[in-house]
C-alpha positions as CSV (number, residue, x, y, z in Angstrom):
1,X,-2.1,-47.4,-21.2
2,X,-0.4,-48.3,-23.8
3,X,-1.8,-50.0,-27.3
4,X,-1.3,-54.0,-27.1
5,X,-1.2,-54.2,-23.4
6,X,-3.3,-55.7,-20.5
7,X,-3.4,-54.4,-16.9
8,X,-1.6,-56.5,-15.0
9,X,-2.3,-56.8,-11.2
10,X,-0.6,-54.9,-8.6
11,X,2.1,-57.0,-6.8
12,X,1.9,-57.9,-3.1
13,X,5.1,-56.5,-0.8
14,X,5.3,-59.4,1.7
15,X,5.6,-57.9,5.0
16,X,9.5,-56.8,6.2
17,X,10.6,-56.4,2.4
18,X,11.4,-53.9,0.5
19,X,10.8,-54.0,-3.4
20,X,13.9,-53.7,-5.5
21,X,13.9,-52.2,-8.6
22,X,16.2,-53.1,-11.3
23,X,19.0,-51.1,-12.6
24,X,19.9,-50.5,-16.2
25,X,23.2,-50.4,-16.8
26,X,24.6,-47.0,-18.6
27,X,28.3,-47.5,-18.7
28,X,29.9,-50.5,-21.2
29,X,32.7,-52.2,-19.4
30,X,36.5,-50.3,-20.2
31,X,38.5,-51.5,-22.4
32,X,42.5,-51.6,-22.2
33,X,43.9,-48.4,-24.2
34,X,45.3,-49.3,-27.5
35,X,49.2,-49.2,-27.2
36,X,50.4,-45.8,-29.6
37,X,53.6,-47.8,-30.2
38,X,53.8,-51.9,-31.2
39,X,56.9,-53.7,-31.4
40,X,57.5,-55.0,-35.3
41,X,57.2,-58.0,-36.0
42,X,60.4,-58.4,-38.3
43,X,61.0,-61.5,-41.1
44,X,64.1,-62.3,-42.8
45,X,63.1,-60.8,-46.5
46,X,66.3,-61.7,-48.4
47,X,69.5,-63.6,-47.7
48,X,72.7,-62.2,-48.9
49,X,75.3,-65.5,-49.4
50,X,78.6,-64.4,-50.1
51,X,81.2,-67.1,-50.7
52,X,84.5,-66.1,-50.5
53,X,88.1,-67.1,-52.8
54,X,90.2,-66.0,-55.4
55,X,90.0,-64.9,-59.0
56,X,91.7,-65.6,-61.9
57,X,93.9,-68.6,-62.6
58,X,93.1,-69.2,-58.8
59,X,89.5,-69.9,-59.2
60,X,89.4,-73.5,-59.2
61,X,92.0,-73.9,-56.1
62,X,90.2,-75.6,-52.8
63,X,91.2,-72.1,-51.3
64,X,88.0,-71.4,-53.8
65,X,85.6,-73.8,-52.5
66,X,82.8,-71.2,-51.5
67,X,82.7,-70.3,-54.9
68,X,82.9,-74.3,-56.1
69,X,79.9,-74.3,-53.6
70,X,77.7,-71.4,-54.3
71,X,77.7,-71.8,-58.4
72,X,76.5,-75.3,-58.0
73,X,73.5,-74.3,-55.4
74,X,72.8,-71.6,-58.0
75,X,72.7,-74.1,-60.2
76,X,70.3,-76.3,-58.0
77,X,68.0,-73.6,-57.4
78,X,66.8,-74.2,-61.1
79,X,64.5,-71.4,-62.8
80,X,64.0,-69.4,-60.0
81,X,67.4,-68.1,-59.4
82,X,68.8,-66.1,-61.8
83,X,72.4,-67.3,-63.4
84,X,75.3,-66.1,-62.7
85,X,76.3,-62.6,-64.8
86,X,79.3,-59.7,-64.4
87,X,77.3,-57.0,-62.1
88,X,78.9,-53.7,-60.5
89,X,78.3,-54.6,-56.8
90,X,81.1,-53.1,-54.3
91,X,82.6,-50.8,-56.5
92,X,83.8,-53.8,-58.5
93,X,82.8,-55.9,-61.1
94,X,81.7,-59.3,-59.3
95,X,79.8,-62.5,-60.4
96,X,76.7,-62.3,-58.9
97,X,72.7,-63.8,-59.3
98,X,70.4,-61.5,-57.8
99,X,66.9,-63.6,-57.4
100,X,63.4,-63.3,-55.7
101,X,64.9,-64.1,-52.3
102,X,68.8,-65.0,-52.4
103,X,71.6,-62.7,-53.7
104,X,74.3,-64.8,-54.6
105,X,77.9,-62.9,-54.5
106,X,81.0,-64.6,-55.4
107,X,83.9,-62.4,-53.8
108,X,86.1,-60.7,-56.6
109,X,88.8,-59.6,-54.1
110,X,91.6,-61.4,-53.5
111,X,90.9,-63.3,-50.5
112,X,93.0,-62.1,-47.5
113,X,91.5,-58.5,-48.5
114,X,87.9,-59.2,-48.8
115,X,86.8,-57.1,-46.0
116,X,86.3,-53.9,-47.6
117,X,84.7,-55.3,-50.4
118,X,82.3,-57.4,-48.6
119,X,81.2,-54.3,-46.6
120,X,80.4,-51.9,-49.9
121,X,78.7,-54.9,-51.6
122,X,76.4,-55.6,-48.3
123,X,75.7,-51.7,-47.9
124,X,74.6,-51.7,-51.4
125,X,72.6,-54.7,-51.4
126,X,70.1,-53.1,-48.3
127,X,70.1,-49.9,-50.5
128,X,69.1,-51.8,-53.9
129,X,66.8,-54.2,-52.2
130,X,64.9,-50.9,-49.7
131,X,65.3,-53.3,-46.7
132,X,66.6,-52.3,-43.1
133,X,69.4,-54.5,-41.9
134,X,66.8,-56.1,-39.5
135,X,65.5,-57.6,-42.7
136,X,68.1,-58.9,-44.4
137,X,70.0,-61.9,-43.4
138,X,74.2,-62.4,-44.1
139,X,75.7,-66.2,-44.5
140,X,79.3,-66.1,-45.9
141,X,80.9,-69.5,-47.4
142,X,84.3,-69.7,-46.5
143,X,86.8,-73.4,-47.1
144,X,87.6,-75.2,-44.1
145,X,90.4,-77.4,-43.2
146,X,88.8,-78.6,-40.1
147,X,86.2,-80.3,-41.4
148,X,86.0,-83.3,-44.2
149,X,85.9,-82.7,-48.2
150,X,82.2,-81.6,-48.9
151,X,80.9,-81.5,-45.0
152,X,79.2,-78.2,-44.9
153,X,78.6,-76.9,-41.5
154,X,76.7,-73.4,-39.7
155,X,79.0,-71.6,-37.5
156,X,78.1,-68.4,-35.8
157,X,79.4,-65.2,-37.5
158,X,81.8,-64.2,-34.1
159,X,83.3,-67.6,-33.8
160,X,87.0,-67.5,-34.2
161,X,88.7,-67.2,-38.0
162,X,90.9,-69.9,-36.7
163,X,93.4,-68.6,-38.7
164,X,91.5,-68.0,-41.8
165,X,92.8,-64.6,-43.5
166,X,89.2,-64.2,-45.5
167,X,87.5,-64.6,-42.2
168,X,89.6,-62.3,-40.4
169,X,89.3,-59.4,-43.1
170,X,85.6,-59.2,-43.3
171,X,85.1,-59.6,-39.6
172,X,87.7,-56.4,-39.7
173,X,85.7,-55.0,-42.5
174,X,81.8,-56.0,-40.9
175,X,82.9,-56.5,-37.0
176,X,83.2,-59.7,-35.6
177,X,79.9,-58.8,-33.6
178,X,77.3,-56.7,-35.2
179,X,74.7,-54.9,-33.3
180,X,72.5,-55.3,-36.1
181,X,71.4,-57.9,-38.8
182,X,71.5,-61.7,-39.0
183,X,74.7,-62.9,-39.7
184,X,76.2,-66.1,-39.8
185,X,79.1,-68.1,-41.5
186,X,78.8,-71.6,-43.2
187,X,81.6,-73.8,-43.9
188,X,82.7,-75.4,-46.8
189,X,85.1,-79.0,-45.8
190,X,87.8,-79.1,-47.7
191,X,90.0,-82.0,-45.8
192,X,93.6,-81.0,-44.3
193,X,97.1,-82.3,-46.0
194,X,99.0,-84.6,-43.4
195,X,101.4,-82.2,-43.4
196,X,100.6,-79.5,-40.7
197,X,103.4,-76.6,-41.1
198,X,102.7,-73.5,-42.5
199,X,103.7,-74.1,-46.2
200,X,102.2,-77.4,-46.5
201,X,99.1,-76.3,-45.6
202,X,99.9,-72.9,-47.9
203,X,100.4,-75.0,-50.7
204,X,97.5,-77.3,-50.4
205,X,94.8,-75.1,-50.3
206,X,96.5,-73.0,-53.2
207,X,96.8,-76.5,-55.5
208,X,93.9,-77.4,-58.4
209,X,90.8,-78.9,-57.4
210,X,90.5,-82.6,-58.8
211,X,87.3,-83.3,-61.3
212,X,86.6,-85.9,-58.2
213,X,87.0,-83.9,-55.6
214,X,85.0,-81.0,-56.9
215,X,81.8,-83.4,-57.8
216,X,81.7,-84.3,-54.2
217,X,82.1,-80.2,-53.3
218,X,79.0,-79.5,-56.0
219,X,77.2,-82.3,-55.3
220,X,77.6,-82.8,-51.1
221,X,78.2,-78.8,-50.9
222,X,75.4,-77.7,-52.9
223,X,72.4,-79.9,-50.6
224,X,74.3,-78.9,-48.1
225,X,74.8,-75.3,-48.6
226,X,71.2,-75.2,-49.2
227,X,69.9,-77.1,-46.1
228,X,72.2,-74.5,-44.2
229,X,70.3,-71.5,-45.7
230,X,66.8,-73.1,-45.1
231,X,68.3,-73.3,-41.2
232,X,68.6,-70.0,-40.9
233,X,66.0,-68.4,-42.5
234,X,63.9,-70.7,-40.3
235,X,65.9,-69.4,-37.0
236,X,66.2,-65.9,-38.0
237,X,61.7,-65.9,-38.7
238,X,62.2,-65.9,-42.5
């Protein structure tokens, strides 16, 4: 007997019965096997915005909106985003603010031959940043005649050029649809001349920008460039 106990009396089998003893359980319950291989959960770690025009004496031409656009969202930005400076990206010396989460890049090609460009300068940007392409998200700011002076809108990266020569180069450059990466395109309104032939149009989008008219591109294209980027980085899991 043991210390701290009292006999207890023997219990009674009522006739036809048979006792049953309980069973200890040995064995825990199995649990599922733990998977060797997870899928990634991947985020958008940096957005590379890439606005496209020309250089030179043709800077300030509506042709050059992206750029109109993207200096004043830099601008908007404030602190956190780095100012504009001359940087070797793409084998050439390009305008460019490189901050905590957006890299800026203001096309120094001339723009019916951006592709190439636009394809060294996003190679380099996944090498200088360490990211996979899965990581990195693409948005380049083009002018549009179809749409109203300062309307920005999102339009996915294989949608047709619709004539644009800038469009039409880097889609040659990048492929019109990538396997891999976020890409998209985001376009800057720049109003159409009532003309429609090929020269009027030509000439229009190759004239000087108005001090008006690029107010309403900083000001309209600059919440709206922004508002685009936000957009995406929400739908791409940034």
């Amino acid at each position: 007997m043991s210390v701290g106990t009292s006999p207890q009396p023997a219990a009674k089998k009522e006739p036809g019965k048979r006792k049953r003893r309980s069973r200890t359980p040995t064995d825990t319950p199995k649990q599922a096997p733990t998977p060797l291989i997870t899928e990634p959960t991947m985020t958008i770690q940096r957005l590379v915005v890439i606005s496209l025009g020309n250089p030179g004496e043709m800077r300030n031409t509506y042709h050059s909106a992206g750029h109109i656009v993207l200096e004043a969202l830099q601008r908007a930005l404030g602190p956190s985003q780095p100012s504009f400076s001359s940087q070797r990206i793409g084998k050439l010396n390009t305008l460019a603010s490189i901050g905590s989460q957006y890299s800026l890049l203001q096309s120094p090609a001339i723009m019916n031959v951006t592709g190439p460009w636009a394809a060294a300068a996003y190679r380099q940007q996944l090498v200088d940043s360490r990211l996979g392409a899965a990581e990195v998200g693409v948005v380049l700011v083009h002018d549009d005649l179809e749409e109203e002076l300062g309307v920005i809108k999102v339009r996915e990266w294989k949608r047709s050029p619709r004539g644009h020569n800038g469009v039409k180069s880097v889609h040659a450059a990048l492929g019109a649809n990538p396997a891999v990466g976020k890409w998209a395109r985001v376009s800057v309104g720049i109003g159409r001349p009532d003309a429609r032939d090929k020269t009027a149009v030509s000439n229009f989008v190759l004239s000087k920008v108005p001090r008006a008219t690029r107010s309403v591109l900083e000001d309209n294209g600059s919440r709206g460039l922004y508002q685009a980027l936000a957009e995406l980085n929400t739908k791409w899991g940034g």
